[in-house]
N, C-alpha and C positions, 0 to 999 in steps of 0.2 A: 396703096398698101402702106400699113404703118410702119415705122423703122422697128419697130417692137414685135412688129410677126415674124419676122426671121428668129426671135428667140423661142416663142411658141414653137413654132416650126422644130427648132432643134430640140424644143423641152418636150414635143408628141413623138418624135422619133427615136429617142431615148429612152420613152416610157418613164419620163422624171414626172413627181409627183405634181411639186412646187418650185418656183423660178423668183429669185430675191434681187432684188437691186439697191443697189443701195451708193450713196453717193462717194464719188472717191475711190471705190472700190469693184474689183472686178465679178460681175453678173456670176449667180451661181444657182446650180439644180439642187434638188431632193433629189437623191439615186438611189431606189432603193435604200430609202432610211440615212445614208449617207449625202453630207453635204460638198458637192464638186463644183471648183469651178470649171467654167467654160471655157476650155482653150481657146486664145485665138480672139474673144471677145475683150472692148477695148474698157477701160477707164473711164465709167463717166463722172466729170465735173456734177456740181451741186444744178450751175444752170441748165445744161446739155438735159441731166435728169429731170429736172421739169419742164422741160422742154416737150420731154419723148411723152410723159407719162400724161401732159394736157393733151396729146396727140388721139388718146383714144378714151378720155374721162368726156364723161357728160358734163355737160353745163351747169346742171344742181349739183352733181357732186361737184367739179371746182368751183364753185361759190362754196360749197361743207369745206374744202379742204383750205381753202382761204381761211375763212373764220375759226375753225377749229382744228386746222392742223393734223386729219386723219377722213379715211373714207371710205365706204364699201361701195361695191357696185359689182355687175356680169357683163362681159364681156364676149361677145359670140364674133368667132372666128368659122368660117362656110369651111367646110370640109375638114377639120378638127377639132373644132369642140367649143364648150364654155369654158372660159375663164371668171373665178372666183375673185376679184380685185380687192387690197387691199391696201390705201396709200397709207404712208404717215411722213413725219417729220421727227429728225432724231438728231446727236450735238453733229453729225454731217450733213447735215440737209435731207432732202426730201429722197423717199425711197420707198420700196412697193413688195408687196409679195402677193402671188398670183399662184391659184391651186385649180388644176386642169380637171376638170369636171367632163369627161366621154359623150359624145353626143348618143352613142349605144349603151344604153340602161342593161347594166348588167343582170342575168334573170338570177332567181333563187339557187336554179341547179346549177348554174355557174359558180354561183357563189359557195356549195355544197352546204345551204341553212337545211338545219334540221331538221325532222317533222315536230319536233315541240314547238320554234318556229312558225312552221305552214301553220301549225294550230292556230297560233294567235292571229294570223289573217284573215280566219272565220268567225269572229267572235263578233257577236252582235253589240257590246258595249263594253267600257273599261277601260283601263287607262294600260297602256303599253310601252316600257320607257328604252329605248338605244341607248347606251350608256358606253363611256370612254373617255380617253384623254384627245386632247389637238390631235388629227392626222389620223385618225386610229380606221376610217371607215364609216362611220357612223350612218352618213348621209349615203355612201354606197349603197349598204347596209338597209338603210328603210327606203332606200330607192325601187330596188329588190322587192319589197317587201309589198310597196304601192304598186306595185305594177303587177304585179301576182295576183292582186286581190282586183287592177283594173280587166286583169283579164278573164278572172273567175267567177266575179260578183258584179251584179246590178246596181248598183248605187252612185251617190253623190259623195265624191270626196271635195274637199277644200281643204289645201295647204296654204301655211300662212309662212313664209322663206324671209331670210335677210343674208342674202337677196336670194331669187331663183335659180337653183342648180341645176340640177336634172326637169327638164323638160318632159314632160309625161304628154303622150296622145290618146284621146278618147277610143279606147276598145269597148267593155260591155258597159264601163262605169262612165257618168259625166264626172269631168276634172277639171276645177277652178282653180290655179295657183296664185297668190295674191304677195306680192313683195313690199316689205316693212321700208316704207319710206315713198315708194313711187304708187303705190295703191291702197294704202292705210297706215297710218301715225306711227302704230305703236301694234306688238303682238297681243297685248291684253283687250286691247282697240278689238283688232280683227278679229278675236278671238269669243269678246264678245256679242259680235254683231252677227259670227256664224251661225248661232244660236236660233236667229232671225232668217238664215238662210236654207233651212231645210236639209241640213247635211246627216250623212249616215259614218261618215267618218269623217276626220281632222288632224291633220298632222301639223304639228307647233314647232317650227325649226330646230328654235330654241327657250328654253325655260329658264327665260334669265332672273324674274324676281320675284316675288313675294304674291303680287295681283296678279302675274301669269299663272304661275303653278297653280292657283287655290280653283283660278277661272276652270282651268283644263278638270280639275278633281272635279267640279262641280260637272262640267260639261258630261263628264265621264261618268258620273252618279244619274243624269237627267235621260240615259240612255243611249248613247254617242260613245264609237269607238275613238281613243283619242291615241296618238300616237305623239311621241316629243323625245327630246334627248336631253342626257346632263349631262358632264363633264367630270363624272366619277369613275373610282374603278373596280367596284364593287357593286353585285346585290344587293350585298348587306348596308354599305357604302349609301347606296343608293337612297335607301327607304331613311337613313338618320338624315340625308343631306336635306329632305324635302320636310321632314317635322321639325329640323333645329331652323328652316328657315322664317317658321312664325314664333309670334311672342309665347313664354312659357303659359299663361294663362289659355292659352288654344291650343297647345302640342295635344293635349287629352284629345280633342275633336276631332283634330286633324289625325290621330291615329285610327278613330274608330273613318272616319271618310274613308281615306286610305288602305284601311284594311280590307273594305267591300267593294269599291273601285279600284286597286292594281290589280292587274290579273298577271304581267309576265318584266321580266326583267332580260335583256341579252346585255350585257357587257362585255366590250372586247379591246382587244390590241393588237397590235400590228407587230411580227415578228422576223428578222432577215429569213429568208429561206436557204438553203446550202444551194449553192449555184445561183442565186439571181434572183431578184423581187422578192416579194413579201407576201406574209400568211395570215390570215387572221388568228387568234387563239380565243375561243367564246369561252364565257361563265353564263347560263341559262339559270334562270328563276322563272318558275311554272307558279304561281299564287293558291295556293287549298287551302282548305280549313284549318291546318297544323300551322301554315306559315301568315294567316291571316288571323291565327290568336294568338301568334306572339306578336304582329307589328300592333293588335290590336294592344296587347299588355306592355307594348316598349320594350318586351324583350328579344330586338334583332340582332342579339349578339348568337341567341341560339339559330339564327336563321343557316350559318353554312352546315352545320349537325344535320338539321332538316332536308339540304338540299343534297346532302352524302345519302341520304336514303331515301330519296325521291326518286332515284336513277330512271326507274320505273315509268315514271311523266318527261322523261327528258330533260331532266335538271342534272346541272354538271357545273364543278366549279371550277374555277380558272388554271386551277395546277392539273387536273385532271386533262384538260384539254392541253395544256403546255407538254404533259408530259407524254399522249396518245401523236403529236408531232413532232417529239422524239423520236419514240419506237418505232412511227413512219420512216425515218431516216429525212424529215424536210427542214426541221432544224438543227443547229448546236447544241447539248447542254448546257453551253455557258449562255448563249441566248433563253433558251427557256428559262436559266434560271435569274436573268439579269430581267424580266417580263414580270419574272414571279411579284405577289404581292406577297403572300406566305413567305419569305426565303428557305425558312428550315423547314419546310413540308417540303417543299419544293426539292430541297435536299434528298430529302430522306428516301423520297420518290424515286430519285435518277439512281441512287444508293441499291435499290432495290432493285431497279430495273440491269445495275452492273455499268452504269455509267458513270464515270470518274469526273470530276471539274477541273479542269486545266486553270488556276486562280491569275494564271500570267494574262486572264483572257476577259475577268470579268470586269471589264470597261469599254462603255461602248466604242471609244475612239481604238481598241487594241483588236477588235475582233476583225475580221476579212471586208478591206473597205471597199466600196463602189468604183468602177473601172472610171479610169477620167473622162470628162466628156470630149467628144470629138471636136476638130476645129469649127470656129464661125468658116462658113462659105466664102466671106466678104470681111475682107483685115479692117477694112477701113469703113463702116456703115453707119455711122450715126452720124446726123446731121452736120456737118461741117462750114465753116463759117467763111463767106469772102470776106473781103478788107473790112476795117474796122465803117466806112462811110457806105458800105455797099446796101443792097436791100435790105429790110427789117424780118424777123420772123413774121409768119402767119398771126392773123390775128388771132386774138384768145381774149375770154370773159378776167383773166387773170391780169392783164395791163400788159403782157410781153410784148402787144401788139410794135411799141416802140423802141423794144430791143433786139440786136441781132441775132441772130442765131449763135451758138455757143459751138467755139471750133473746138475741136478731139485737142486733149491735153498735148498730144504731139505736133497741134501743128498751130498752139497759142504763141504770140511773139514774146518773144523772153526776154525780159530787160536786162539791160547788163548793173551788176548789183554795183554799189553806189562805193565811189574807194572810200576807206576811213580818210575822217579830217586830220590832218596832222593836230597831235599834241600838241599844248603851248608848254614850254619847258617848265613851265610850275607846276606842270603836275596835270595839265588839264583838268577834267572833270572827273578823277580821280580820288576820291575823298582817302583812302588811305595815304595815296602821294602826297598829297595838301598838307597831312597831318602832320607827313615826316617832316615837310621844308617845314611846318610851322614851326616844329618842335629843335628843327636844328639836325635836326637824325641825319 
């Protein structure tokens, strides 16, 4: 067992999101939105931390992390789950952040997706985009979404992941997951080659540039449900991010492709809840003839107008949903409206509904923070070091094989620091004293 799954261990039984290490510094959770550290957990050294963290990296990635100082990979722990890995290097040495992926795929109804939602997992073609910042769901979100459509529909999907999160098993549909680096180069790679695969849907992790996006529109025009995520926080957000990302001589194309390949937009974020954990709050884009002749004209500034009188197809914008999680009583005010992208709609809304803003509150770090995490089990658990001549670490592709193991800061030998040289009465090395005797002073 790794000296590293005892943190797992404490970060699943907490219900923490994401678990950061970092060197020099003491291990800490995502808690509910908030960052805690870990009572009890010790101090790791810059070596001790890569020590732990070549413990459980694969051999390609520490050759990536050698060479380029950063690296993804999944991490499968038997009876809790995936771990998302993420090393890098920073001015303290090397250090990780790790985001716990449920080996239980959370289903739709859990999730409470809406039937505008379910809709779009029926759709025989069109491009369908997840939308959000860091941490917000997203892949939750279309985890749900694939597994819904594995259990309702006959077909082929092929996910194309960096790296594989959620783990899907074949129900009515066959399911091919394919991870960017250990099964294909590149997502525009894979994304091209599915083409060739026979697939009836496609999901694109992520749509990171220029040759992916255009690929997926295309896939999605040739008759292929495609499903992908950006990193926006809007609908509207959404549809400028993907036409300012080609040169202006192709925006015109790209809008009319676009306007008859999207069919649906979900945008979301992640919200404290009152009492403990977090909520989603959705913004829905349903795609029709009204809101695919304005992205077709460039004009998606009129798209939220559009989607206030859409109600009808289950389009809803993100204050609407902020503000129906109020009136539940499952957020704050001040959380709703620190979420808001609108702020003074956002306003105007809680205004109306008879909710006042407490402004002493609107800052994430002042609002009701995350219970501290409970102690480590074990005061003392990372690797610790015999004498400086005793056995070497384990071997590793990284060269450590000839160095020792790196003892816990508390129990390094501490040299005693070195007394100052006595002065020589001139002043020593002194440069103001030198100047006086020179001067006579």
């Amino acid at each position: 067992m790794a000296w590293i799954d005892s943190l797992f261990k404490r970060m699943c039984e907490l219900d923490a999101s994401d678990l950061h290490l970092s060197s020099n510094r003491q291990p800490m959770l995502r808690l509910h939105g908030d960052m805690v550290p870990i009572e009890g957990a010790p101090i790791l050294e810059p070596k001790q931390m890569r020590q732990i963290l070549m413990e459980i990296c694969p051999e390609k990635n520490q050759a990536q992390f050698t060479k380029e100082s950063d690296t993804d990979f999944a991490y499968q722990l038997p009876g809790m789950g995936r771990f998302r890995c993420n090393y890098f290097e920073d001015n303290t040495g090397p250090g990780a952040v790790f985001r716990v992926i449920p080996e239980d795929i959370l289903t739709v109804e859990q999730l409470g997706l809406s039937q505008a939602i379910l809709d779009m997992c029926y759709l025989s073609k069109g491009l369908v985009l997840v939308t959000g910042p860091t941490g917000s769901g997203k892949s939750t979100t279309l985890a749900a979404m694939i597994d819904h459509i594995n259990k309702s529909r006959s077909d082929h999907i092929i996910t194309i992941e960096d790296p594989i999160e959620f783990v899907h098993k074949d129900h009515k549909c066959l399911l091919n997951q394919r991870e960017v680096g250990e099964h294909t180069e590149s997502f525009k790679r894979a994304l091209r080659a599915a083409l060739r695969e026979d697939p009836d849907i496609v999901l694109v992790g992520e749509m990171r540039d220029l040759e992916t996006i255009e690929i997926a529109i295309e896939t999605a025009e040739t008759g292929h449900l495609v499903f992908g995520t950006l990193h926006t926080s809007t609908a509207a957000s959404t549809v400028d991010r993907i036409i300012d990302q080609f040169p202006a001589d192709r925006q015109s194309q790209i809008r009319t492709m676009l306007s008859s390949s999207l069919k649906g937009v979900v945008a979301q974020t992640l919200c404290k809840k009152i009492g403990g954990g977090r909520v989603a709050a959705l913004e829905i884009l349903v795609v029709n003839s009204g809101i695919s002749n304005q992205i077709r004209e460039g004009k998606t500034h009129q798209i939220p107008s559009q989607m206030q009188m859409g109600a009808k197809l289950g389009m809803r914008l993100l204050n609407d949903s902020l503000a129906e999680l109020v009136k539940d009583g499952k957020v704050e005010p001040e959380q709703a409206y620190l979420k808001a992208i609108d702020k003074e709609g956002m306003k105007t809304m809680l205004t109306g509904m008879g909710k006042s803003l407490d402004m002493s509150k609107l800052s994430e770090g002042s609002l009701p923070s995350a219970p501290m995490a409970s102690p480590m089990p074990d005061k003392n658990p990372a690797p610790a070091a015999p004498p400086m001549a005793a056995q070497p670490a384990p071997s590793s592709s990284l060269g450590m094989a000839e160095e020792p193991s790196a003892p816990l800061p508390s129990e390094a030998p501490q040299e005693p620091a070195p007394e100052p040289e006595a002065q020589a009465e001139s002043g020593g090395d002194d440069p103001f004293e030198r100047f006086k005797q020179q001067r006579g002073f």
